[in-house]
C-alpha positions as CSV (number, residue, x, y, z in Angstrom):
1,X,120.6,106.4,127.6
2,X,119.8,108.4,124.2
3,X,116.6,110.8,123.2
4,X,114.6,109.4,120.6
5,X,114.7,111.3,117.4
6,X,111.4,112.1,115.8
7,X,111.1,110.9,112.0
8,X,112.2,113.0,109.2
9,X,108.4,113.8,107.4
10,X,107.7,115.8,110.8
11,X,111.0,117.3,110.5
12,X,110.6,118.1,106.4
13,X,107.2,119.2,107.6
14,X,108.8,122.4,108.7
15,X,110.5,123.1,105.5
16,X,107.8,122.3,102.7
17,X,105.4,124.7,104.4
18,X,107.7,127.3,102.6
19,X,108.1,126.2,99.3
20,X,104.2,126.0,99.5
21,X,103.9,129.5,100.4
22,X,106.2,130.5,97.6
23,X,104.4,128.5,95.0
24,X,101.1,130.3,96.2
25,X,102.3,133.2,94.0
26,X,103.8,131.4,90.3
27,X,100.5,131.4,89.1
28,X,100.7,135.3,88.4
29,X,103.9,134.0,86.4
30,X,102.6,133.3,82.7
31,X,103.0,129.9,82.2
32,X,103.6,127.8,78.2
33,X,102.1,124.4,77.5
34,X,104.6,122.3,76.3
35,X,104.2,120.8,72.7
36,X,105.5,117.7,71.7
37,X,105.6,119.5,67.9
38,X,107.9,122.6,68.7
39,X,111.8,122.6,67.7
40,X,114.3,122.8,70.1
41,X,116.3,125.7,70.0
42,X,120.0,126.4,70.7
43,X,120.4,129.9,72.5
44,X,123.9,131.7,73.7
45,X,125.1,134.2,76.2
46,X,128.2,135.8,77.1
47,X,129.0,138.4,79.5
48,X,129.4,141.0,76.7
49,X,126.3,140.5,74.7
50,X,123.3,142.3,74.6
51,X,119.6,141.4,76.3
52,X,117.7,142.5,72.7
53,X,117.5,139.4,70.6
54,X,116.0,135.7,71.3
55,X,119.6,135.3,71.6
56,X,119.6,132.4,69.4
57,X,122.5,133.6,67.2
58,X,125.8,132.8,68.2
59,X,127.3,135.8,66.8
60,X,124.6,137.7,68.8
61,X,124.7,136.2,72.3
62,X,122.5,137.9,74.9
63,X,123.9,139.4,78.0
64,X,122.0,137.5,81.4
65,X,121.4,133.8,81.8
66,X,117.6,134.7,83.2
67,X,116.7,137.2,79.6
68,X,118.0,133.7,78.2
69,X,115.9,131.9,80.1
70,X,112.9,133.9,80.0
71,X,113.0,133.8,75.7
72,X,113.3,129.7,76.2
73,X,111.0,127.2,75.7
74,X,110.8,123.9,76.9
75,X,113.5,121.6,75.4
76,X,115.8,124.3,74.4
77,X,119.5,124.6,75.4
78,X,121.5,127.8,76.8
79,X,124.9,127.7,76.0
80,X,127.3,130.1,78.4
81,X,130.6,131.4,77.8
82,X,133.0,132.3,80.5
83,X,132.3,134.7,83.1
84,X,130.2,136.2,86.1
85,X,126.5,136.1,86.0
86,X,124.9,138.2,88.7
87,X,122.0,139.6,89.6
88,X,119.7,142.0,87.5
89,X,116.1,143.2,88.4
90,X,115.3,144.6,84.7
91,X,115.4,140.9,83.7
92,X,113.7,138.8,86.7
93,X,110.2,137.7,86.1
94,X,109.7,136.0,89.0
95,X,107.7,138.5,91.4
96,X,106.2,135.9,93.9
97,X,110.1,135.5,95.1
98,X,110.4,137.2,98.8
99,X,112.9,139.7,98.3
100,X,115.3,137.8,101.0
101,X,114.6,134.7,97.8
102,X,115.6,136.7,94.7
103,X,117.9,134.7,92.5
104,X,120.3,135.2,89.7
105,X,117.9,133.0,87.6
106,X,114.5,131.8,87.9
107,X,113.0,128.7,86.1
108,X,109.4,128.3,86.3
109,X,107.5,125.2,84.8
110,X,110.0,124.6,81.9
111,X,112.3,121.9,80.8
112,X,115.5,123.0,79.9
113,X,118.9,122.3,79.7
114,X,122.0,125.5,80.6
115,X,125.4,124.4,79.9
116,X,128.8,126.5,81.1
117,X,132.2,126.4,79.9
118,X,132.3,127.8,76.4
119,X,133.8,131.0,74.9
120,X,132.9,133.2,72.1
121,X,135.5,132.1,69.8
122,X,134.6,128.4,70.2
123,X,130.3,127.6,71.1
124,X,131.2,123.7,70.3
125,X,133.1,122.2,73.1
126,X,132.7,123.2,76.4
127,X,135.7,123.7,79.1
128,X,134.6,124.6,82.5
129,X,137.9,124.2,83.6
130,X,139.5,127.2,81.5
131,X,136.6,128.8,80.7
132,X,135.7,129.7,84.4
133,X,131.7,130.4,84.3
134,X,130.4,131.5,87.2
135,X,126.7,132.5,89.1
136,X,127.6,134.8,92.0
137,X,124.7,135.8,94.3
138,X,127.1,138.5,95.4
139,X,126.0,137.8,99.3
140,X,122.5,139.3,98.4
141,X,120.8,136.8,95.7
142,X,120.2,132.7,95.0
143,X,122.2,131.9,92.5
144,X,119.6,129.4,90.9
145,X,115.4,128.4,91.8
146,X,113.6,126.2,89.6
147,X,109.8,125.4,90.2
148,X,107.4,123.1,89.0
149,X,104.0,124.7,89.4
150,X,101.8,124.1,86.4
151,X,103.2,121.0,85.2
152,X,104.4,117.6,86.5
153,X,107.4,117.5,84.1
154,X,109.7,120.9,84.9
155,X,113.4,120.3,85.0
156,X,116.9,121.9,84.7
157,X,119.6,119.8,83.7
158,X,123.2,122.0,84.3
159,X,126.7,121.9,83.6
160,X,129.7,123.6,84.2
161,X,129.0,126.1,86.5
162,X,130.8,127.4,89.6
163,X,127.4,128.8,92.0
164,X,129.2,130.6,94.8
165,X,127.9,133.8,97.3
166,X,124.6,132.8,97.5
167,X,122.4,134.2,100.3
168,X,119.1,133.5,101.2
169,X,116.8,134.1,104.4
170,X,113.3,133.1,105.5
171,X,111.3,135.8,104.5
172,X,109.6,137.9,107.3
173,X,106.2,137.1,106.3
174,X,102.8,135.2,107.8
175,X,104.1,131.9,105.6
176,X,107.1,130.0,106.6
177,X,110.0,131.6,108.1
178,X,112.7,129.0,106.2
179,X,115.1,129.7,104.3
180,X,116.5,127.4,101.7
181,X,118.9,127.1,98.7
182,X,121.6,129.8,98.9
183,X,123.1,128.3,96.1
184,X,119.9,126.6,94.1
185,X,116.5,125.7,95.0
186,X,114.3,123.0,93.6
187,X,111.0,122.3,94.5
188,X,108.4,120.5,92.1
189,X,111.0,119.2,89.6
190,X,114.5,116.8,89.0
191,X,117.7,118.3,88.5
192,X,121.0,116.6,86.4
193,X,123.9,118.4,87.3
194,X,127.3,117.9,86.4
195,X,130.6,119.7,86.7
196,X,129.0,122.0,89.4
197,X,131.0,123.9,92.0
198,X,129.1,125.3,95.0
199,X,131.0,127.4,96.8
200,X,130.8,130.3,100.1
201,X,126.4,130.0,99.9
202,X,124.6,130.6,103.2
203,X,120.6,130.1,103.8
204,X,119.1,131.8,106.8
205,X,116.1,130.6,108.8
206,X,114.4,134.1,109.9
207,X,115.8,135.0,113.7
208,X,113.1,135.9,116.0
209,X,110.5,132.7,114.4
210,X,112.7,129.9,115.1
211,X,113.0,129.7,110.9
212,X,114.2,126.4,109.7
213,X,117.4,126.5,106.9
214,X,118.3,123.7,104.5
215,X,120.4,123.2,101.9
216,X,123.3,125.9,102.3
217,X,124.3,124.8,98.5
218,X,121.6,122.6,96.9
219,X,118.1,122.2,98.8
220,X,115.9,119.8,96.5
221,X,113.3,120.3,98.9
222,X,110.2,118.5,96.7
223,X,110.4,115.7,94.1
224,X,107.4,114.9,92.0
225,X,106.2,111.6,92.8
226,X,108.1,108.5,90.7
227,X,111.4,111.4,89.7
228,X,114.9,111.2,90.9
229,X,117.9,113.9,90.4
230,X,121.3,113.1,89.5
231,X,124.3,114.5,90.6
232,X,128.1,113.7,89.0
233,X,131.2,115.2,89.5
234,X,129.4,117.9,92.4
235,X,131.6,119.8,94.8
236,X,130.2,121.8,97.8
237,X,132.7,123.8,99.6
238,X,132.7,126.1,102.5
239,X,128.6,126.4,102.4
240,X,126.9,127.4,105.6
241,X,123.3,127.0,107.1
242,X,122.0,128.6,109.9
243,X,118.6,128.6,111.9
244,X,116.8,131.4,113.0
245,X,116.5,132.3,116.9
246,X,113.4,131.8,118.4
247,X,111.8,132.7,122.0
248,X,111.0,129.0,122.4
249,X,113.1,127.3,120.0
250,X,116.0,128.2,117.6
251,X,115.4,126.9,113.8
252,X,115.9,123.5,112.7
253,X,119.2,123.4,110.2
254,X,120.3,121.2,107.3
255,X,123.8,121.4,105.8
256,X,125.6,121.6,102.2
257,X,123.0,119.4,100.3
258,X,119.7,118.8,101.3
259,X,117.2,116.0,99.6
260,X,113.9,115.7,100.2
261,X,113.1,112.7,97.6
262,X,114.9,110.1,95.6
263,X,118.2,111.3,94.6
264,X,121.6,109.7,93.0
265,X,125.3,110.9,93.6
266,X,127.9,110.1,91.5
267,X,131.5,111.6,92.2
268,X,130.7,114.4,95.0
269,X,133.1,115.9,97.1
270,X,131.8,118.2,100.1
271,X,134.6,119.8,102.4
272,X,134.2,122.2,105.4
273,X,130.1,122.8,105.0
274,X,128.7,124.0,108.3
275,X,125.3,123.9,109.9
276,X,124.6,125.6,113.1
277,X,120.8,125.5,114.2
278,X,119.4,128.6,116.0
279,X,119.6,129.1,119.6
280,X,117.0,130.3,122.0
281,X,116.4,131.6,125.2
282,X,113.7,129.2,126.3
283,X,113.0,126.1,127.0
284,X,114.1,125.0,123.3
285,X,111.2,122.9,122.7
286,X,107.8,124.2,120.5
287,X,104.6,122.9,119.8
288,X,105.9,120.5,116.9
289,X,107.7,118.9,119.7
290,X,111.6,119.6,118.3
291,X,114.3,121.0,119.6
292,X,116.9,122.9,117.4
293,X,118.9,120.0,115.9
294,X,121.3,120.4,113.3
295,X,121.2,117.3,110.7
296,X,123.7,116.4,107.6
297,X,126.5,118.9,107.6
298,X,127.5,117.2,103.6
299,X,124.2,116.0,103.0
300,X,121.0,115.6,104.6
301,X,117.3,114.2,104.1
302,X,115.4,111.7,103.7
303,X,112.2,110.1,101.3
304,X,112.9,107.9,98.4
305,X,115.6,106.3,96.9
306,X,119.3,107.5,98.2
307,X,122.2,106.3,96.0
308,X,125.6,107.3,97.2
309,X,128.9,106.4,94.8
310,X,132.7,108.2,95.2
311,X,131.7,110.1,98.1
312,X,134.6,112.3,100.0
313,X,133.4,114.4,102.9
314,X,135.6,116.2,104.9
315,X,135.8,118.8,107.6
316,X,132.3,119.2,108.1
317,X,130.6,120.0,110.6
318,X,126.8,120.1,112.8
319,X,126.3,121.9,116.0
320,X,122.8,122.0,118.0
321,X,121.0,125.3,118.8
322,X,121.4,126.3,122.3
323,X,118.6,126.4,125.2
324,X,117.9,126.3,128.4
325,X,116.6,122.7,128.6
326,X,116.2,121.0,125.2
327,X,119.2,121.7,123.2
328,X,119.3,120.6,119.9
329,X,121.0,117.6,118.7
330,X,123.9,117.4,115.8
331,X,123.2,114.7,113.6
332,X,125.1,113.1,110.8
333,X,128.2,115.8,110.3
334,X,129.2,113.8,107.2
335,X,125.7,112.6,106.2
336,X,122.3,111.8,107.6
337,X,119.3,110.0,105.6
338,X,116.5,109.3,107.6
339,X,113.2,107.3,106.2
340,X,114.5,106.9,103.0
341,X,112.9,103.9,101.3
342,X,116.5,102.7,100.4
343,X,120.2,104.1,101.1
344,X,123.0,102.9,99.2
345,X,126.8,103.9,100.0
346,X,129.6,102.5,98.0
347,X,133.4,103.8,97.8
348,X,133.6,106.8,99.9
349,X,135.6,108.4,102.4
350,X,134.4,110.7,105.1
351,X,137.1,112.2,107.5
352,X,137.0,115.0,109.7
353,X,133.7,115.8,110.1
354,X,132.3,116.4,113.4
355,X,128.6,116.3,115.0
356,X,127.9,118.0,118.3
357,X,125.0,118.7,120.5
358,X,124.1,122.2,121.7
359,X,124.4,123.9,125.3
360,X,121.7,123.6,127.6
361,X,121.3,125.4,131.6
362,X,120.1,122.0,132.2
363,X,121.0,118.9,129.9
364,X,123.3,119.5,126.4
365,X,122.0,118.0,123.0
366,X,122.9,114.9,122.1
367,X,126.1,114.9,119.2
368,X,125.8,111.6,116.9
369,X,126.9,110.0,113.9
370,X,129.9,111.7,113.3
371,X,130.5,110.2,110.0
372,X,127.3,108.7,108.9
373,X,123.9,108.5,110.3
374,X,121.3,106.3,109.2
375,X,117.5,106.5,110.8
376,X,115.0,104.0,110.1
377,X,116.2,103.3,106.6
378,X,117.4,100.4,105.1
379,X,121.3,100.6,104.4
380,X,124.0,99.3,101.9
381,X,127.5,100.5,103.1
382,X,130.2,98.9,101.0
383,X,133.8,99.7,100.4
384,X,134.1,102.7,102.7
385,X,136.3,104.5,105.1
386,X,134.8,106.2,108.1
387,X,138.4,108.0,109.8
388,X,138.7,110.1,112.3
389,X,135.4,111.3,113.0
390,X,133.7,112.8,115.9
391,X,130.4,112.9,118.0
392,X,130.3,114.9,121.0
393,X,127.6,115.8,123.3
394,X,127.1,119.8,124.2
395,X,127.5,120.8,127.5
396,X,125.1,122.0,130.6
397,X,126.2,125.5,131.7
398,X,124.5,124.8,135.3
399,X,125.1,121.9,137.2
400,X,122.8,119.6,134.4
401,X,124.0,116.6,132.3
402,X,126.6,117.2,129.4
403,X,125.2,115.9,126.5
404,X,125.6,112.2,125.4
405,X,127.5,111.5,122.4
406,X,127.1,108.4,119.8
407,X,128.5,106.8,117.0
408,X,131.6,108.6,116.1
409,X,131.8,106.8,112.3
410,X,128.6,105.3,112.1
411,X,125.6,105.4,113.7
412,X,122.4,103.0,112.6
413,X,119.1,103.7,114.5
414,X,115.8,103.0,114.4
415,X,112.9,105.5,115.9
416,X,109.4,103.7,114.7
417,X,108.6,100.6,116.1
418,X,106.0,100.1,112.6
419,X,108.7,99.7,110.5
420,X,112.4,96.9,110.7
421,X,115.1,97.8,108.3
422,X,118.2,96.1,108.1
423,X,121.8,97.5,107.8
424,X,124.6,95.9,106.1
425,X,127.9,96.7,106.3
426,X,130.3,95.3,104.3
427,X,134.5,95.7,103.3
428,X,134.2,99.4,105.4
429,X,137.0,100.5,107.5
430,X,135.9,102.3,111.2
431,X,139.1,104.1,112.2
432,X,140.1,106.7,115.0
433,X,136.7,108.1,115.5
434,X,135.7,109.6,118.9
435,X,132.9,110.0,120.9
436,X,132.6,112.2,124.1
437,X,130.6,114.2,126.2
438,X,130.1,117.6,126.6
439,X,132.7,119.3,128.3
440,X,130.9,120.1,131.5
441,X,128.0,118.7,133.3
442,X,127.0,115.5,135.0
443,X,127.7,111.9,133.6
444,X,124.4,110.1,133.4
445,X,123.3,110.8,130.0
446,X,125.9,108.4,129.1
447,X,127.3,107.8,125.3
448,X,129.2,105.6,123.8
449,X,130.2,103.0,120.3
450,X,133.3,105.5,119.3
451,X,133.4,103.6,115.8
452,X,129.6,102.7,115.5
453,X,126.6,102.1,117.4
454,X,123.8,99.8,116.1
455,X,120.6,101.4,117.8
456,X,117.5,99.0,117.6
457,X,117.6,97.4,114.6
458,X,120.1,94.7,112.7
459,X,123.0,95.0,111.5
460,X,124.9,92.8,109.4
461,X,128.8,93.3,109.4
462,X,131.3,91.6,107.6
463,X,135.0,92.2,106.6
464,X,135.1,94.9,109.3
465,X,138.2,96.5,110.4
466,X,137.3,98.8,113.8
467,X,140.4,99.7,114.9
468,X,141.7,102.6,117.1
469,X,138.4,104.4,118.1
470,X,138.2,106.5,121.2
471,X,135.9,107.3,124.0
472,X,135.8,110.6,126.5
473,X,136.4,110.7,129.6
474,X,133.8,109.1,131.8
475,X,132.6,106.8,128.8
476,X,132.3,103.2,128.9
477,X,130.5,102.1,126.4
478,X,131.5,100.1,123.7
479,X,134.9,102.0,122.3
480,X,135.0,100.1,118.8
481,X,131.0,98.8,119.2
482,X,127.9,99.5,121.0
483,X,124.7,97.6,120.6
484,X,121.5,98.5,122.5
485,X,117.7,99.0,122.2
486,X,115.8,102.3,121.1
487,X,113.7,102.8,123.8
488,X,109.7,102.1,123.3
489,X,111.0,100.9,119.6
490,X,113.3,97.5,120.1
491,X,116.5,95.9,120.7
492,X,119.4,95.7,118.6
493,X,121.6,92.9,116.6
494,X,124.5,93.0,115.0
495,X,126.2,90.2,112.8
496,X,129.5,90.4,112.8
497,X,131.1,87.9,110.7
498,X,135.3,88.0,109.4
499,X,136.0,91.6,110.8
500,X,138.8,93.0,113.1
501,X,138.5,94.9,116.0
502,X,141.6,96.2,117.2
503,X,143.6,98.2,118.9
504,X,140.7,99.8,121.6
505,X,142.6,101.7,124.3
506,X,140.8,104.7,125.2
507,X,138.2,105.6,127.6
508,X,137.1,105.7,131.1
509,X,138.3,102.1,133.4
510,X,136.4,99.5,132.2
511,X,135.4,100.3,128.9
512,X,135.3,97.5,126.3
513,X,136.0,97.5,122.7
514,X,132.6,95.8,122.1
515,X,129.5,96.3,124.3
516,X,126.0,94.8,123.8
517,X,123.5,95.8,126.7
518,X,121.1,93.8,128.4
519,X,118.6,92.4,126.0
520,X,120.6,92.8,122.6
521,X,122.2,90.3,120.6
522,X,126.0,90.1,119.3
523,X,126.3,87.0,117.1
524,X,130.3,86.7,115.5
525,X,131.3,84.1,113.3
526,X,135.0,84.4,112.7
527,X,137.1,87.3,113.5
528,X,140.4,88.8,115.3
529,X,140.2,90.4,118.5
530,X,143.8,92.7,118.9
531,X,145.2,94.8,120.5
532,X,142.4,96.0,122.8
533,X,142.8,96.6,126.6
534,X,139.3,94.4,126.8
535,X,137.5,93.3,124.3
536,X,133.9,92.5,125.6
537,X,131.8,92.9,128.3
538,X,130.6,89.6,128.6
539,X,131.9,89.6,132.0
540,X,128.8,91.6,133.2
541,X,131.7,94.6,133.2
542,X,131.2,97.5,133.1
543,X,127.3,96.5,132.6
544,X,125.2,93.7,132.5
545,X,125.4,92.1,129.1
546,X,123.1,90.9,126.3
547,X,123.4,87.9,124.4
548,X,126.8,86.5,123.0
549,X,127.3,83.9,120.8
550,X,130.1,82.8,118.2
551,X,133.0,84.0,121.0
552,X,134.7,80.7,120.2
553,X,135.5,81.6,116.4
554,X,137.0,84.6,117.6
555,X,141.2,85.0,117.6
556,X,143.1,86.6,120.0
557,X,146.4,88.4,119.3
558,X,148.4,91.1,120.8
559,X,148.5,92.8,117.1
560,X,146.6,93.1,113.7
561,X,149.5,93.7,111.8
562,X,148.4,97.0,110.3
563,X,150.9,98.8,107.9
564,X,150.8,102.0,109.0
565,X,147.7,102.6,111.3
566,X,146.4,106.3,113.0
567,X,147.8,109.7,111.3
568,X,148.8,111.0,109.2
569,X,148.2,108.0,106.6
570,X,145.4,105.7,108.9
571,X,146.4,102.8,106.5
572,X,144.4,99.7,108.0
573,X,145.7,97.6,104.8
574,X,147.4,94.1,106.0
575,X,150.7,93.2,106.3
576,X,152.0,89.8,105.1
577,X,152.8,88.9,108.4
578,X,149.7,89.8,109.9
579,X,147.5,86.7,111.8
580,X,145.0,87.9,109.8
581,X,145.8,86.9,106.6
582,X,144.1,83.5,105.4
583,X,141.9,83.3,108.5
584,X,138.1,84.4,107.0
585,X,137.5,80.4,106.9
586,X,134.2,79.9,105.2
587,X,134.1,83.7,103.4
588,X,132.2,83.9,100.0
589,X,133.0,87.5,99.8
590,X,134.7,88.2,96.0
591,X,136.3,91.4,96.6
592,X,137.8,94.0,99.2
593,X,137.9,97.4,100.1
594,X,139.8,98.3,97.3
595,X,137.6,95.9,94.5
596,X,140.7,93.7,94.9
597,X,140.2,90.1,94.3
598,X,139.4,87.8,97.3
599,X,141.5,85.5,98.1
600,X,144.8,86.3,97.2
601,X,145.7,83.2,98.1
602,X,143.1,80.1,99.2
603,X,141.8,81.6,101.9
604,X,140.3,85.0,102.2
605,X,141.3,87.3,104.3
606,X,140.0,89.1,107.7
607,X,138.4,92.2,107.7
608,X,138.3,94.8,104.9
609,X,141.3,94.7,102.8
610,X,142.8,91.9,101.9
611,X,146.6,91.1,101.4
612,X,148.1,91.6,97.7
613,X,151.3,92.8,97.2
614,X,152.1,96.6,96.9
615,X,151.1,98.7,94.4
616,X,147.4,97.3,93.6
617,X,145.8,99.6,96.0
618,X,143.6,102.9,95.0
619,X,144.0,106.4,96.9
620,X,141.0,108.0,98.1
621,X,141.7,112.1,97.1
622,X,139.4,114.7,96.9
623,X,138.1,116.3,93.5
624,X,140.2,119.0,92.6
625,X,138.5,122.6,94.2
626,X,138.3,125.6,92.3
């Protein structure tokens, strides 16, 4: 039914080949040993100081945050007072940059430390909020790359900064036509940031070579081995990426944030980022054997350890390149991790976002994971709300298939048959997402699971609520759940233990809210079926199904006794009334959704929030966006 995706370290392939040919160049950069014996030194800028001194007098602040930077040694600290920091080429030491890769400041092989927010009348206590200090790339520059080259140990921890207008394209050169960073580029070292605003940064892959783009905001493209960057209170708004045309294939894209390593995200809000891969005119395949997908509109990668906390994605969006045969994918428009050695997801909210597949002559590109896509990576998702999400297939513009579409909230796969991770899902809330396919072309590429689909691996779900997700026209296939097997890599399981699933109503005759093909296994162990127009397809309808067990411990009701469920406030929370309540028989679970105590009274609850009375619950809201 589905294309197999290729794994992510052929796909990060394409983008490291250009941080290599950048880094070819640092060593005509002078580089400084580092020496455990030399002072740290405070230094200060301001937008009305002077580019003369080592600017370590506060009463004498230098003018440019790179002069600053360039007079630094390892372990000192930049301290910047309000204003706008742009671009100047009497300061920039770093030649081996592409002109298309200037930035606003370059960091080579240092360890430093640049914090935002002051003014001159007051260097000790910083206020980013009223003391507005800002990089601007003015739609020509990066606003911030830092390299590791000579050393094992470079890194740039940052505070208080608004980076917006960056622009950065693949250079037109014999290395690597990708473009990456349009905010700030890491490759070789760890980043702390806190208090950052990305805002309005574009990267280019170069048209013409099918160049790859990545990381509209924030591309941490290369981690030294055994290193992890932190992220708190980090908002990305309105960032774009966009791959280069090719005459085979357009460029591979990925969105606000991309991650090539172990990474941790505390607080991070990311709202309308777009990433649109390149188009072509041919075939849309190339030797690597890609097509032009577009992966992670919020945040995308893959490779070490992922841990996500206080996540709210919105309004973001992937879209496949167009071809004539293989058009790209779109592939996790909230987020999409793929080999990580761990991915971790706890109190979050992704709404909005939306993942479609490219236009083909022949067969569209396949949309999936509207809210979250996981790839052959093992996965902790707790306490999260997946609402109103979409995956949608691209269309065939000549009598071809549309494109399939998968997993409108959540979509766990696996693509090598060497490797079994397990999923496990836990207190999350799978609400109103849709999944259709592209809006012209034949049927038979199929699609379906418009709240999740479990791809060839296991899942284990419990305190579910799937409620109120759709499917397109001419889609069958599971409406709240589809299970089924990655071909050539295995069958699929899901667990679903003291969930709900209610309230399935859309799609073509026939469709079910749960569907487990031929061959896979759905094992449930206490749960409410409501509301749905049918619930399985046990039945052999509309398919032949795979294995069933735990039916029996299932209720049936005509209602789940939501309080206030679809827009505008998709409140899945239980009413006292509700057959729910004091029904998860056997539950060890301690807590909800909303951390809230389980049980209220002796008996837990069903699915992911459970019953106290008003007032006790948190609001998910965005950060506030400058």
């Amino acid at each position: 039914m589905f294309a197999t995706r290729v794994n992510l370290r052929r796909l990060c392939s394409v983008l490291v080949l250009a941080v290599i040919f950048e880094a070819l160049y640092v060593g005509a950069v002078g580089t400084r040993a580092v020496h455990s014996g030399i002072l740290a030194t405070t230094r200060y800028v301001a937008a009305g100081g002077n580019d003369i001194s080592d600017c370590s007098s506060p009463a004498s602040p230098c003018r440019t945050i790179q002069y600053t930077v360039s007079k630094a040694s390892s372990g000192d600290t930049i301290l910047v007072a309000q204003g706008t920091y742009t671009y100047s080429q009497a300061v920039d030491p770093c030649d081996f940059l592409p002109p298309t890769g200037k930035s606003v400041v370059c960091i080579v092989d240092k360890v430093i430390t640049i914090l935002g927010g002051y003014s001159t009348s007051n260097w000790g206590m910083a206020d980013p909020a009223v003391n507005l200090t800002v990089i601007d790339g003015q739609d020509s520059y990066r606003g911030v790359f830092l390299i590791g080259y000579n050393t094992t140990t470079a890194s740039l921890s940052m505070e208080g900064f608004t980076i917006q207008n960056g622009r950065v394209q693949g250079p037109n050169t014999p290395g690597d036509p990708s473009g990456f960073g349009g905010g700030m580029m890491v490759a070789g070292a760890r980043v702390t940031l806190r208090d950052m605003f990305f805002k309005n940064n574009k990267v280019y892959g170069q048209s013409g070579t099918n160049g790859a783009g990545a990381g509209a905001g924030l591309a941490i493209n290369w981690s030294q081995p055994g290193t992890s960057s932190l992220l708190e209170r980090v908002t990305l708004v309105g960032n774009q990426s966009y791959g280069g045309t090719g005459s085979d294939r357009g460029g591979i894209v990925f969105g606000a944030l991309f991650v090539n390593g172990s990474v941790t995200i505390n607080y991070g809000t990311f709202t309308n980022n777009q990433a649109f891969a390149g188009s072509s005119s041919g075939s849309g395949r190339s030797g690597d054997g890609l097509c032009a997908d577009a992966l992670g509109g919020a945040i995308g990668g893959g490779g070490g350890s992922w841990t996500l906390q206080h996540i709210v994605a919105t309004g973001n969006q992937v879209v496949g390149g167009n071809a004539t045969d293989c058009a790209g994918g779109g592939f996790g428009a909230g987020i999409h991790v793929e080999e990580a050695t761990s991915f971790s997801i706890t109190d979050s909210y992704l709404s909005g976002n939306v993942a479609k597949g490219g236009d083909a002559v022949i067969n569209g590109g396949f949309g999936a994971g509207g809210g979250i896509l996981v790839n052959t990576t093992p996965a902790t998702i707790s306490r999260v709300q997946l609402i109103s999400n979409s995956a949608i297939g691209g269309s065939s513009t000549d009598g071809g298939n549309a494109g399939a579409g998968g997993g409108g909230g959540l979509y766990l796969w696996r693509t090598r048959a060497a490797v079994n991770p397990v999923a496990s899902v836990t207190n999350v809330i799978v609400a109103d997402n849709y999944v259709a396919l592209g809006s012209s072309g034949g049927t038979a590429a199929g699609g379906g699971g418009g709240g999740i689909q479990v791809q060839g691996m296991q899942a284990n779900i419990t305190h579910l609520t799937l409620a109120r997700n759709r499917l397109g026209p001419g889609l069958v296939s599971g409406q709240g759940l589809l299970v089924l097997a990655a071909p050539g890599v295995g069958s699929a399981t899901a667990n679903v233990s003291y969930s709900i699933i209610a309230n399935h109503t859309e799609g073509a005759s026939g469709a079910s809210a749960v569907l487990i093909q031929q061959n896979n296994t759905a094992n449930f162990n206490r749960g409410l079926f409501a509301g749905n127009i049918k619930n399985t397809n046990q039945d052999g309808s509309p398919m032949l199904p795979g294995t069933f067990n735990g039916l029996a411990t299932m209720t049936s009701a005509s209602s789940a006794g939501f309080v206030s469920p679809g827009a505008p406030t998709y409140n899945y929370r239980l009413l006292p009334t509700s057959i729910a309540v004091d029904r998860a028989v056997g539950s060890s679970a301690t807590n909800d959704i909303d951390k809230l105590n389980r049980p209220y009274n002796v008996v837990p609850d069903l699915g992911a929030s459970e019953y106290w009375p008003s007032g006790q619950y948190r609001v998910y809201l965005p950060l506030i966006v400058r």
